[in-house]
C-alpha positions as CSV (number, residue, x, y, z in Angstrom):
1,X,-5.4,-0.4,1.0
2,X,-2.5,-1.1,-1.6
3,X,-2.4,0.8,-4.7
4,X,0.3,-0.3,-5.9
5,X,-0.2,0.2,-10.1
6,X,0.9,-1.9,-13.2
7,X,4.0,0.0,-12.8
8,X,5.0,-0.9,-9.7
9,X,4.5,-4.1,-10.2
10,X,6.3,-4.6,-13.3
11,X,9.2,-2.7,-11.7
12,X,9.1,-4.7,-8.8
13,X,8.4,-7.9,-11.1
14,X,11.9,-6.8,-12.7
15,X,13.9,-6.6,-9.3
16,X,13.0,-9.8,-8.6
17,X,13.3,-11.5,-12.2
18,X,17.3,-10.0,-11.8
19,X,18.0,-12.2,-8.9
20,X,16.7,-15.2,-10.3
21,X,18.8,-14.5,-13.0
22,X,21.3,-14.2,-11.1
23,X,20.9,-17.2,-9.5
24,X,20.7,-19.6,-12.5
25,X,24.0,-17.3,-14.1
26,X,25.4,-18.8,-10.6
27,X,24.6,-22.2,-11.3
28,X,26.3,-22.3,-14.6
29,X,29.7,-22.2,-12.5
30,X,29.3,-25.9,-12.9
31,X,29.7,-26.5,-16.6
32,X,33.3,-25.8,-16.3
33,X,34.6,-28.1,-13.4
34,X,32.0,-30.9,-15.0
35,X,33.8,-30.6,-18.4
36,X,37.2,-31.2,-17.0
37,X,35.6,-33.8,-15.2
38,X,34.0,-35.6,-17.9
39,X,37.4,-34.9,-20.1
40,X,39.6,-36.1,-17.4
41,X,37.7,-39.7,-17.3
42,X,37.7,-39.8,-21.0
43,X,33.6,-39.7,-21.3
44,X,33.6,-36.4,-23.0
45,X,36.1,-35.2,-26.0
46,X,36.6,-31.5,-25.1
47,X,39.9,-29.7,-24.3
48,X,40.9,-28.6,-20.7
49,X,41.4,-25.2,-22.3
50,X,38.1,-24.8,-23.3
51,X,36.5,-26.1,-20.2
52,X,38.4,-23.4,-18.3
53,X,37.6,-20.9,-20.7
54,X,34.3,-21.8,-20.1
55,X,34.5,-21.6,-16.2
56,X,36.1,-18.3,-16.1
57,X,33.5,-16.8,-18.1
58,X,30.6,-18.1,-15.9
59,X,33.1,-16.7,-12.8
60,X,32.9,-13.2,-14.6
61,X,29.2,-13.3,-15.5
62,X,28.5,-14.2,-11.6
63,X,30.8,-11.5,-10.2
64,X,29.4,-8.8,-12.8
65,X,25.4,-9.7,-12.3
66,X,25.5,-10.1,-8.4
67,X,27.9,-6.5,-8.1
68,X,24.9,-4.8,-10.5
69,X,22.4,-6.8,-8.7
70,X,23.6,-5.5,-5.3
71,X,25.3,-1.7,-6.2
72,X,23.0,-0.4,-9.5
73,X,19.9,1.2,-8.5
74,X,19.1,0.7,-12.7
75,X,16.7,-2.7,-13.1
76,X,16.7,-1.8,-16.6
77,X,20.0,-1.9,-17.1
78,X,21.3,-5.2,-14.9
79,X,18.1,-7.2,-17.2
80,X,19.5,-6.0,-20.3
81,X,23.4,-6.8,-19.1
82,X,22.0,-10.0,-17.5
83,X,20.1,-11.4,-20.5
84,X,22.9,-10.4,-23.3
85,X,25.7,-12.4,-20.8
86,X,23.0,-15.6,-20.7
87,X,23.1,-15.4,-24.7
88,X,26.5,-14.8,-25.1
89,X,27.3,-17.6,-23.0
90,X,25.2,-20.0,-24.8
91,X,26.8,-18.6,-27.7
92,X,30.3,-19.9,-26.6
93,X,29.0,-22.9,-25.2
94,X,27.8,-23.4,-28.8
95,X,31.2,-22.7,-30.2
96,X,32.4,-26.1,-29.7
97,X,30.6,-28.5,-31.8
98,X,30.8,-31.3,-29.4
99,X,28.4,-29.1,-27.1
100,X,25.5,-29.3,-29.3
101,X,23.5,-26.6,-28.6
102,X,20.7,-26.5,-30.6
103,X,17.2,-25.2,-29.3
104,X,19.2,-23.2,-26.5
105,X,20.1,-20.1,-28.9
106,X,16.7,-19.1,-28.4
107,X,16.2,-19.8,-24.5
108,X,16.8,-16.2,-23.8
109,X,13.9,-15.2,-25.4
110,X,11.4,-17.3,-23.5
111,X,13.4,-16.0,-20.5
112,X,12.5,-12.7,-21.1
113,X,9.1,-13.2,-21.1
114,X,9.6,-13.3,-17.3
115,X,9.9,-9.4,-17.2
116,X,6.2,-9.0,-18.7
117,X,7.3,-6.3,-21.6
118,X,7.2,-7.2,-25.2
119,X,9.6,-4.8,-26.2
120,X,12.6,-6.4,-24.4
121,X,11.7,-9.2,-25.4
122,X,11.9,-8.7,-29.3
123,X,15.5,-6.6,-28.1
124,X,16.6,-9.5,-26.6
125,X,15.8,-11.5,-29.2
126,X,17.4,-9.8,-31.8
127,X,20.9,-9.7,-29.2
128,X,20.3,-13.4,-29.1
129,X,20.2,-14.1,-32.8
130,X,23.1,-12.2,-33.7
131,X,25.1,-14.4,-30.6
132,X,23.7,-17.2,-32.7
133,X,25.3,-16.2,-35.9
134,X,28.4,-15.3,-34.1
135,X,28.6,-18.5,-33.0
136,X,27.6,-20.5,-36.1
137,X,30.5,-18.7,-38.3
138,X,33.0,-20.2,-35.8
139,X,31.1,-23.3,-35.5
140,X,31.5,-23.6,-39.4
141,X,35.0,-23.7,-39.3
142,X,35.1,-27.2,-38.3
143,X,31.2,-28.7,-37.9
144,X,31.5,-29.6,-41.2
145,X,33.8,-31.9,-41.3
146,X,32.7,-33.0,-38.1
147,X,29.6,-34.0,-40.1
148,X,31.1,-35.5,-43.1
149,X,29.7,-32.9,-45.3
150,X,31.1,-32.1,-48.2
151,X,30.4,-28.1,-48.3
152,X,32.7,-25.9,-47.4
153,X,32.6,-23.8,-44.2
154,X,30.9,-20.8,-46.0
155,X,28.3,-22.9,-47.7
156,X,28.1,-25.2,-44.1
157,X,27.0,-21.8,-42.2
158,X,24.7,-20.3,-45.1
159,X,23.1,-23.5,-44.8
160,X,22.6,-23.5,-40.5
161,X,22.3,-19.9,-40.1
162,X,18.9,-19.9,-42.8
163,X,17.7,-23.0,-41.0
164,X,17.9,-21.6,-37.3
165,X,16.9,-18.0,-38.2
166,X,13.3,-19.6,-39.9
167,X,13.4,-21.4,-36.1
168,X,13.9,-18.2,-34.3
169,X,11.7,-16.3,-36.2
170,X,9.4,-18.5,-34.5
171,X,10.5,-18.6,-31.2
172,X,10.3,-15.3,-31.1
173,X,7.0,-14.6,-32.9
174,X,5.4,-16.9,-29.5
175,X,7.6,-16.1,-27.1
176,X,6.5,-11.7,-27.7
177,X,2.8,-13.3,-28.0
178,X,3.3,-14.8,-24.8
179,X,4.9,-11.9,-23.3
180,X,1.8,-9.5,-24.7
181,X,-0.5,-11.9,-23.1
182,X,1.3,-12.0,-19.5
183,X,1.2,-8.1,-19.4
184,X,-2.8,-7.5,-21.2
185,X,-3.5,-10.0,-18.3
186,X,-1.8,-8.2,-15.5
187,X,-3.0,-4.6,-16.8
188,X,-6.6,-6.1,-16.5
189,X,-6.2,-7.1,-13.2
190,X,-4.8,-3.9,-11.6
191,X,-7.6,-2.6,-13.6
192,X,-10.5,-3.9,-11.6
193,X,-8.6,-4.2,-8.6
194,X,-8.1,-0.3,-8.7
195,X,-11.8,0.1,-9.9
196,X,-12.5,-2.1,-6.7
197,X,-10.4,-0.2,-4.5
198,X,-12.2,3.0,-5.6
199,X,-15.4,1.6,-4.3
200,X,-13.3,0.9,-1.2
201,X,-12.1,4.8,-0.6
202,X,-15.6,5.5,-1.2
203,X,-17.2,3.4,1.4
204,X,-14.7,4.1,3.9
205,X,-14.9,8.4,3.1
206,X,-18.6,7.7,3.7
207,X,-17.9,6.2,6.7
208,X,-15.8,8.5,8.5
209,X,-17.9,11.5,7.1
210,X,-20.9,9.9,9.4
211,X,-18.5,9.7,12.1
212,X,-17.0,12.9,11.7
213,X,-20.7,14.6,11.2
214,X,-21.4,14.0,14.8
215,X,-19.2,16.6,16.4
216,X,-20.2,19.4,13.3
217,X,-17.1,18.5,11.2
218,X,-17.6,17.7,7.6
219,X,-16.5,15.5,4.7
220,X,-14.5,18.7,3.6
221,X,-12.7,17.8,7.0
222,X,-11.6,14.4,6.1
223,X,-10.8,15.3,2.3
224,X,-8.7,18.3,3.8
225,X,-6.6,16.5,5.9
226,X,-6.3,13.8,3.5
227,X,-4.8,16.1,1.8
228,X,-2.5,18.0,4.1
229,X,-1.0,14.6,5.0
230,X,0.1,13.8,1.8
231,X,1.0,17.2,1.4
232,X,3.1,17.0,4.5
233,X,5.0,13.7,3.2
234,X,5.8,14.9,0.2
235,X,7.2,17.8,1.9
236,X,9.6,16.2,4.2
237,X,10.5,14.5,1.2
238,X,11.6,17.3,-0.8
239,X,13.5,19.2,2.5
240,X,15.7,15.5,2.8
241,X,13.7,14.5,5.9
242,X,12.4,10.6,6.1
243,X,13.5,10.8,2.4
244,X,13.9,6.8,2.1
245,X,10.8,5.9,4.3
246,X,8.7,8.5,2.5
247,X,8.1,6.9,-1.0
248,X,5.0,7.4,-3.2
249,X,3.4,4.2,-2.0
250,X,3.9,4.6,1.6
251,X,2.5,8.4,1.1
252,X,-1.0,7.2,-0.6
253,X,-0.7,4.7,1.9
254,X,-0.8,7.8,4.3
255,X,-3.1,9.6,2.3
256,X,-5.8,7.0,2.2
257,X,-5.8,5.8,5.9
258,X,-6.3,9.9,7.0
259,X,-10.0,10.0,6.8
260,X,-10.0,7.3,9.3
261,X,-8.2,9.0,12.4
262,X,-11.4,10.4,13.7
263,X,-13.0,6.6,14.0
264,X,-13.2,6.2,17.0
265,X,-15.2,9.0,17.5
266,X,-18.3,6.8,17.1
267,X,-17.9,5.3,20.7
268,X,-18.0,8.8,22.3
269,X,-21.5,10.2,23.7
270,X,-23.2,12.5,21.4
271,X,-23.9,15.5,23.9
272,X,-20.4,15.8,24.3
273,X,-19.0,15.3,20.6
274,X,-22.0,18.3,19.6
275,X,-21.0,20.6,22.8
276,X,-20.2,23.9,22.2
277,X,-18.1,25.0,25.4
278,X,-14.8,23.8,26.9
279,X,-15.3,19.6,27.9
280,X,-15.7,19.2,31.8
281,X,-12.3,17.0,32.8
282,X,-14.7,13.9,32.9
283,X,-15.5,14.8,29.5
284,X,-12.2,15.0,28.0
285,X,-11.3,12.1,29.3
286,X,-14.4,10.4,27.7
287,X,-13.5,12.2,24.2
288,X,-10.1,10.7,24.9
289,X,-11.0,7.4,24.6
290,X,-11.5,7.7,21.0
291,X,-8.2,6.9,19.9
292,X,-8.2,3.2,21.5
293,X,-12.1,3.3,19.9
294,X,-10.4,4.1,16.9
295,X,-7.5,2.0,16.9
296,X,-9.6,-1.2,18.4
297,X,-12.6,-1.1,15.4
298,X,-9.9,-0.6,12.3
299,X,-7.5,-3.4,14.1
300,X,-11.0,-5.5,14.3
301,X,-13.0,-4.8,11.2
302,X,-10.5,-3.6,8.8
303,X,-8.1,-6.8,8.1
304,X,-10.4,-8.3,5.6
305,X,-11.4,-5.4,3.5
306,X,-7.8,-4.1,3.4
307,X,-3.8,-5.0,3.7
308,X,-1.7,-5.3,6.3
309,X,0.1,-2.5,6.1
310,X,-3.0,-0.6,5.7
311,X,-4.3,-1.5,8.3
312,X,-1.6,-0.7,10.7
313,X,-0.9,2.7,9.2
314,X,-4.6,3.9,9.5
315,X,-4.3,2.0,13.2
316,X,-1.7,3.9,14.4
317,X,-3.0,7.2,12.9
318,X,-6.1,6.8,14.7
319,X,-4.1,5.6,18.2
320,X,-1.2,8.4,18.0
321,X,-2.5,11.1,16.6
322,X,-2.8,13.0,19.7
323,X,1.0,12.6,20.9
324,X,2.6,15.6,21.1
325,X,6.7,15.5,20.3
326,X,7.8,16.5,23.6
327,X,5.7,13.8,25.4
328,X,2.4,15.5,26.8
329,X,-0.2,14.3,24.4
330,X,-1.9,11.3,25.0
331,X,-3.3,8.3,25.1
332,X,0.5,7.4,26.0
333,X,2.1,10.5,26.8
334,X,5.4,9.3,24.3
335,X,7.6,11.3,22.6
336,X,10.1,12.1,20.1
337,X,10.4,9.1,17.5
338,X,8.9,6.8,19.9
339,X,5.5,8.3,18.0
340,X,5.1,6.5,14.4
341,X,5.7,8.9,11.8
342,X,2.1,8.6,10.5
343,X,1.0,9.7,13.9
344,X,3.3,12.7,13.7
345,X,2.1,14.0,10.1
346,X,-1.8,12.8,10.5
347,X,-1.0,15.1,14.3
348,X,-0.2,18.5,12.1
349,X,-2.4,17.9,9.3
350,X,-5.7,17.2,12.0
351,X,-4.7,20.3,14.3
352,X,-3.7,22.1,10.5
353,X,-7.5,22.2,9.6
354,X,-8.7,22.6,12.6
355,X,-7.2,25.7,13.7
356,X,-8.7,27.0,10.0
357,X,-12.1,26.0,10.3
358,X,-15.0,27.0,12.2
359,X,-16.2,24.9,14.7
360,X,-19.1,25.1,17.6
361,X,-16.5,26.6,20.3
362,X,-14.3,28.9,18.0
363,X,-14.1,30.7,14.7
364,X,-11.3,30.0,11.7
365,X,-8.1,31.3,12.3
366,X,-6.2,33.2,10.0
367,X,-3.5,31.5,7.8
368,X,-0.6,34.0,9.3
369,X,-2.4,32.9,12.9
370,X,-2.0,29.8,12.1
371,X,1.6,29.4,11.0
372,X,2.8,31.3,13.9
373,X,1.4,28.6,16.5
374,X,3.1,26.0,14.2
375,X,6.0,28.0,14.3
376,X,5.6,28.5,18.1
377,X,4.8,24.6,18.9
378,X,7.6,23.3,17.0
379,X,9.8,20.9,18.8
380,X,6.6,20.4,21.8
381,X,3.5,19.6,20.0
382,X,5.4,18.9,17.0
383,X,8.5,17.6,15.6
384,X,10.3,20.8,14.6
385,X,10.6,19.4,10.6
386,X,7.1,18.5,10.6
387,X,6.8,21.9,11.7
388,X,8.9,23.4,8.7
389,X,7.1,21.4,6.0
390,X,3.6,22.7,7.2
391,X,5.2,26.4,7.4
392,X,7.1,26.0,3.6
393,X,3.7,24.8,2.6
394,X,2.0,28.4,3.1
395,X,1.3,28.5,-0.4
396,X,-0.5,25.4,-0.9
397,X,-2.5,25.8,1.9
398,X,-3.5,28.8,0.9
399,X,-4.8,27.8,-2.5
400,X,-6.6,25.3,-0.5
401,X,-8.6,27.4,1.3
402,X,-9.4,29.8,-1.6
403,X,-10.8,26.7,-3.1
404,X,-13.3,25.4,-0.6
């Protein structure tokens, strides 16, 4: 289940618009060499002076864009550098008359439709145009007699600059209308695919809740421990822990597979889910088995309602859930790191609101209760900065319960 917004994905849209950016500001490392080129076999009346001029510019731009590219954490800002170099250098290239750039002042423009956001593109537009003037008022100093015309340079760039700036006023009049109508279309999409994904939490919160109903847990079970694990993420988060793997999409991620850890509990007999005393040890091993239940009917059923990487997390919640840091849970008996991370968390959130709810073989313990066994089973049931987070969490937890 991916929930990634309009935001992400514009963000995301950005990073990757930069590098191919990047990769055409590479490519124009060949103007340079090919002018020499072209001037050395006579085809193409340009200086050598120029043509480096030109070649060490493109050298700069490529250093500059792939160092942002690679060291700023900023996509706004490596766009906004990227797009004003791409202008500038057209503006240059359009310097020299022989050139003859023409329709190419306003490429950057329709480039920056590629980044979905109306606004940058007007901003980029406006950079543009004033590279275009820039480069018309040198251009005047000799296009016109270049042309045979018999203005002077003033009246020659009066003359261009209100001919090109009705053209660009155009250009950029469609290329913002076709930049409004990439991102209205986009919007719409996450739109239903969120309203569609809703339906999706829904059905798969009334499906565990059935589950879950057969052993006298609740939907209040699932929604709680739902929301322990996210509060749990966010936690080790904020203390430093996991603090790159732990970002806000991997944590709904999280939060949305956590109502399904229990799955599995629909292969286990009903007399013994409902039983009220201590499980015979034929019994707990049966009630073991719902972790491979669990893991084997999401792996089976799940991969064409819902992402990959869905999928897998809810999997492995289901499957490790049980594992205990030092290495005597089960159904593998691993330890340490070796258990996925959304094992770990879904592990203290499921054992979190159990130990403070009622069930058929034991009353709610208190919240002090409570944090003292997290505080005692820290670095053996659980890993000791799980154990932390859930502890600094007293607060929340507490409001929680007050609220149910």
């Amino acid at each position: 289940m991916n929930k990634i917004n309009a935001k992400n994905f514009l963000r995301q849209n950005t990073i990757s618009a930069n590098k191919m950016f990047m990769k055409i500001v590479f490519c124009l490392n060949a103007l340079g060499p090919a002018f020499i080129l072209l001037k050395f076999l006579n085809i193409f009346h340009i200086t050598y002076q120029y043509s480096f001029f030109v070649l060490v510019l493109s050298l700069f731009g490529s250093i500059l864009i792939y160092f942002l590219n690679t060291k700023c954490n900023n996509e706004k800002i490596v766009m906004y550098i990227t797009l004003t170099f791409i202008a500038t250098f057209v503006a240059v290239l359009a310097v020299n008359s022989s050139v003859g750039i023409y329709i190419s002042y306003a490429m950057v423009s329709f480039l920056s439709c590629m980044y979905m956001d109306y606004k940058i593109t007007v901003r980029t537009g406006i950079i543009s145009y004033f590279a275009m003037l820039i480069s018309l008022y040198f251009r005047s100093k000799t296009a016109y007699l270049i042309f045979n015309d018999s203005s002077s340079p003033i009246q020659w760039f009066i003359a261009m600059s209100l001919g090109f700036t009705m053209e660009f006023f155009f250009v950029l009049i469609v290329s913002r209308a076709i930049t409004k109508l990439f991102r209205k279309t986009i919007e719409k999409l996450f739109d239903k695919t969120e309203e569609l994904q809703k339906v999706q939490d829904k059905l798969i919160f009334a499906f565990a809740d059935t589950v879950e109903s057969s052993d006298s847990t609740t939907g209040a079970h699932i929604r709680r421990t739902s929301i322990y694990v996210k509060l749990i993420a966010l936690k080790l988060r904020e203390m430093g822990y996991y603090s790159e793997e732990l970002t806000d999409e991997l944590i709904d991620l999280y939060t949305q597979a956590a109502p399904l850890h229990d799955i599995g509990k629909i292969s286990v007999p009903n007399n013994i889910l409902s039983k009220p005393g201590r499980f015979t040890p034929e019994e707990f091993e049966q009630m073991k088995n719902h972790v491979q239940a669990g893991y084997d009917l999401i792996e089976r059923n799940f991969y064409e309602l819902e992402d990959a990487m869905f999928v897998k997390i809810a999997a492995d919640m289901a499957y490790y859930h049980h594992e205990k840091w030092d290495g005597k849970g089960y159904p593998r008996g691993i330890k340490g790191k070796n258990i996925p991370i959304c094992g770990r968390i879904m592990a203290a959130a499921d054992v979190l609101d159990a130990l403070l709810s009622k069930r058929q073989y034991k009353e709610p313990f208190s919240l002090a209760k409570t944090m003292e066994i997290f505080k005692e089973s820290s670095g053996n049931h659980f890993e000791p900065c799980i154990a932390e987070a859930v502890i600094n969490l007293r607060n929340e937890i507490e409001e929680i319960i007050k609220n149910d």
